[in-house]
C-alpha positions as CSV (number, residue, x, y, z in Angstrom):
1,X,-42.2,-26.3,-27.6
2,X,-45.7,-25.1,-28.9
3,X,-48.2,-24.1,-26.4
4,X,-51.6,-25.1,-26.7
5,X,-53.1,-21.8,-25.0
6,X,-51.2,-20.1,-27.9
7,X,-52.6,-21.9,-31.1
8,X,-53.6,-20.0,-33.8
9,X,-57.7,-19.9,-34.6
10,X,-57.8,-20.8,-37.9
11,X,-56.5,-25.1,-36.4
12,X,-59.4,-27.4,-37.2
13,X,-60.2,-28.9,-33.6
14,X,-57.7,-31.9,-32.9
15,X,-54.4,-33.5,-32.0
16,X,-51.8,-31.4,-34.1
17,X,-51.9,-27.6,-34.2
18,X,-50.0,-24.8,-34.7
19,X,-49.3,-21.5,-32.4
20,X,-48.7,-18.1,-33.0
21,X,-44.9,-18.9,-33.2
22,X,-45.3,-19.8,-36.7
23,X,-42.6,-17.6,-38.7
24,X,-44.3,-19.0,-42.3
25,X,-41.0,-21.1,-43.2
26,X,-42.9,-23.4,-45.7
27,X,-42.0,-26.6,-44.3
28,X,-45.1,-28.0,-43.0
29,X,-46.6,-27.1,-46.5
30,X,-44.0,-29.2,-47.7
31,X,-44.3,-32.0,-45.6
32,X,-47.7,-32.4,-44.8
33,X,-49.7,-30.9,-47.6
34,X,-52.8,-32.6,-46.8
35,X,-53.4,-31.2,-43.7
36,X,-51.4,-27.6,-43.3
37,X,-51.7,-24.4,-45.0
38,X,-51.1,-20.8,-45.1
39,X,-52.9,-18.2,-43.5
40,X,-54.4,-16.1,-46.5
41,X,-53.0,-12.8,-45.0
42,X,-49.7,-14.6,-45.0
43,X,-47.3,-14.8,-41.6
44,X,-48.3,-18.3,-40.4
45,X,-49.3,-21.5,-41.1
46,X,-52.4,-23.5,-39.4
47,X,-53.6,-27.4,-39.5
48,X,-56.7,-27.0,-41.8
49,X,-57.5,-31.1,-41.8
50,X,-56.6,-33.3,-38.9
51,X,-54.4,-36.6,-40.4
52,X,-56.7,-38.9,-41.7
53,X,-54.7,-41.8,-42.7
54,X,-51.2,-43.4,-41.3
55,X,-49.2,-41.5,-44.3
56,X,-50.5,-38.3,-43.5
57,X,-50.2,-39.0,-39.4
58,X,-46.5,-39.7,-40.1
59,X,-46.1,-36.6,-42.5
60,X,-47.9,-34.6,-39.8
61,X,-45.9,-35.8,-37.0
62,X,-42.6,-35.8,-39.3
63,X,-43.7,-31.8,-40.0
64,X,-44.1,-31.3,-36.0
65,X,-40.3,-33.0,-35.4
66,X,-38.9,-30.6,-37.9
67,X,-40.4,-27.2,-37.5
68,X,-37.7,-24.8,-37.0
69,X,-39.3,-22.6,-34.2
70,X,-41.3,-25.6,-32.3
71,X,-44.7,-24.1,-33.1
72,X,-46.6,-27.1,-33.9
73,X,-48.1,-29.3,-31.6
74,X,-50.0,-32.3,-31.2
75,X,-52.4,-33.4,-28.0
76,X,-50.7,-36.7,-28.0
């Protein structure tokens, strides 16, 4: 389960977010492109726009459901 004293600076403030558990797998890229993206250093990912519309809500959430190591949250 992410931890919200753990999130990574680089979130935009709001629900979803992503902690330093992050391993860089791709697959919130994939899922939610709209509003994740990779660190430029490379190593993690971070939320970078806050979901705007239902789609990219569900993509967000769907991304959350199927990170591998748990590292992204939401506020919800």
């Amino acid at each position: 389960m992410a931890n919200k004293d753990d999130k990574v600076a680089e979130n935009v403030p709001g629900k979803f977010y992503v902690d330093h558990q992050c391993i860089d797998c791709n697959l919130c890229r994939d899922t939610a492109p709209n509003n994740f993206k990779q660190h430029p250093d490379g190593g993690y990912s971070f939320v970078y726009k806050q979901p705007e519309t239902p789609e990219e809500e569900a993509q967000s959430k769907e991304a959350k459901e199927s990170c591998p190591v748990e590292a992204i949250g939401d506020d919800a």
